[in-house]
C-alpha positions as MATLAB code, in Angstrom:
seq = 'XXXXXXXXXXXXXXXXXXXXXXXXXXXXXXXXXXXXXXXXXXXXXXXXXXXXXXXXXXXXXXXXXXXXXXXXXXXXXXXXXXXXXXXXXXXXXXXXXXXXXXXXXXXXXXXXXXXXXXXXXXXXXXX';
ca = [
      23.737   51.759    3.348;
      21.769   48.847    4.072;
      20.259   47.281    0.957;
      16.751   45.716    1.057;
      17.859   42.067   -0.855;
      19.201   40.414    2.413;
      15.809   42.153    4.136;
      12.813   39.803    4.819;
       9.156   40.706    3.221;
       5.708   40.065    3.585;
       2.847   39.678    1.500;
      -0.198   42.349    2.255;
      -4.024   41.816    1.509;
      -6.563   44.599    2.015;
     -10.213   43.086    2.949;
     -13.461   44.405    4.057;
     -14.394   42.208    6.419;
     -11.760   40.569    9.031;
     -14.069   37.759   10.502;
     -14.664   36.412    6.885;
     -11.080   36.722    5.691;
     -10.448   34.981    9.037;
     -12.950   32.416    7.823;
     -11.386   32.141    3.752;
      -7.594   32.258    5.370;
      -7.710   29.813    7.847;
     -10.576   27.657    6.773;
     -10.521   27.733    3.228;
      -7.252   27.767    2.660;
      -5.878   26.562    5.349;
      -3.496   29.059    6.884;
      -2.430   28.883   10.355;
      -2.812   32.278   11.883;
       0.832   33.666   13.699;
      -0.130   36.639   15.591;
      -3.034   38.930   15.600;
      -3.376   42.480   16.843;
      -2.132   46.090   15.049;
      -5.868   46.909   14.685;
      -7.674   43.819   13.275;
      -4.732   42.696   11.667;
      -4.209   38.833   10.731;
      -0.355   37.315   10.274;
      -0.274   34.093    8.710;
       2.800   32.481    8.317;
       3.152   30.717    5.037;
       6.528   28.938    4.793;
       9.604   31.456    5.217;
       6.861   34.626    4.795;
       4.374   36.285    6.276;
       0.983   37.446    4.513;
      -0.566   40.347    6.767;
      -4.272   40.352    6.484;
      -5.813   43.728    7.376;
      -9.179   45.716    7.039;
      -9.800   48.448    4.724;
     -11.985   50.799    2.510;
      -9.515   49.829   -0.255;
     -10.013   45.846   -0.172;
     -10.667   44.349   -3.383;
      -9.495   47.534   -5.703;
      -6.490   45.832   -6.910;
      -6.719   44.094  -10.498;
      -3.453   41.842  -10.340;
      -1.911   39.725   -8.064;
      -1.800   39.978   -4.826;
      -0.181   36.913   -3.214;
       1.645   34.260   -5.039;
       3.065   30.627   -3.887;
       5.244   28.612   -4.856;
       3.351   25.328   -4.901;
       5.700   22.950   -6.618;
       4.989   18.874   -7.245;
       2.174   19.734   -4.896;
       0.075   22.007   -6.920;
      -2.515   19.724   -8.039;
      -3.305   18.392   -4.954;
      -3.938   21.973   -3.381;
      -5.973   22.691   -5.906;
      -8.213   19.540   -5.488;
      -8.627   20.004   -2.030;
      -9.606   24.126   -2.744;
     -12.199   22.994   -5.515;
     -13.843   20.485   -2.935;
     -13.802   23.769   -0.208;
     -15.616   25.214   -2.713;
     -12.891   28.019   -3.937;
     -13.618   29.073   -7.705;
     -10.755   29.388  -10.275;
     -10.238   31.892  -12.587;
      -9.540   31.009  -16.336;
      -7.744   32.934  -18.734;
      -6.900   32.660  -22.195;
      -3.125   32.549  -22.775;
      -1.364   31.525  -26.344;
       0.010   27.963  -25.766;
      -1.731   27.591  -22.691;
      -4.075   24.562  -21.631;
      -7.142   24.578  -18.721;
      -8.443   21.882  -16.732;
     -10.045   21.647  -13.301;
      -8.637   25.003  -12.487;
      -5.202   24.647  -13.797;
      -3.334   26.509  -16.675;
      -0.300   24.239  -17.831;
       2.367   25.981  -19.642;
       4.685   23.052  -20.649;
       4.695   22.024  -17.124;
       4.700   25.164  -15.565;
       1.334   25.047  -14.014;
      -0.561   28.414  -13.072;
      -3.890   28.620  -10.677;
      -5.946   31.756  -10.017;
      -8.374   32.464   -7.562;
     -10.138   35.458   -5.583;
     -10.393   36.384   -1.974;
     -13.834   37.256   -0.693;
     -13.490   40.697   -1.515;
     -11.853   40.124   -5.113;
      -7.891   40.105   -4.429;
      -6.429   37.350   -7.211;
      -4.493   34.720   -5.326;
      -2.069   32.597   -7.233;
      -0.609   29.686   -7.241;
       2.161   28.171   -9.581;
       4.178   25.447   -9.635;
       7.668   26.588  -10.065;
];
């Protein structure tokens, strides 16, 4: 039986409109696009992952997370150069949780939130 933890995966977003998630992905945040084709599909590669960009009716109906990185030392910097692209942050309230210029700081452990175009919650953290 072949067991799926030595199997790589891939991060998925649904969107409704390819040509601006090409626009937010590579643009915005920067994203060098890998391949392109499987009907409209985008492939970004995004250090030992992939995140699959692909049209559909569904884009934007998910409520949680849909991509996470791993951002480390180099967390606030991202964010400053997002915030000056003109990206928005999301703030929530958390017990024993601080905001500032986009960033939730947990004792260190920084947390940043952020939509697509068509709603999907990015994140990044700094772990």
């Amino acid at each position: 039986m072949n067991a799926l933890n030595d199997k790589s995966s891939s991060a998925i977003v649904a969107v409704s409109d390819i040509d601006r998630a090409r626009r937010f992905y590579s643009d915005i945040l920067g994203l060098e696009l890998n391949d392109e084709g499987m009907e409209g599909a985008l492939v970004y590669k995004t250090g030992a992952t992939y995140l699959v960009v692909y049209p559909s009716e569904f884009a934007g109906t998910n409520e949680a997370n849909a991509v996470v990185w791993d951002c480390g030392p180099d967390i606030d910097a991202i964010v400053a150069d997002l915030g000056a692209k003109g990206v928005t942050f999301e703030r929530y309230e958390m017990e024993g949780v601080s905001y500032k210029d986009g960033v939730h700081d947990a004792n260190g452990f920084k947390m940043v939130w952020f939509k697509d175009p068509d709603g999907n919650i990015l994140h990044l953290n700094s772990a």
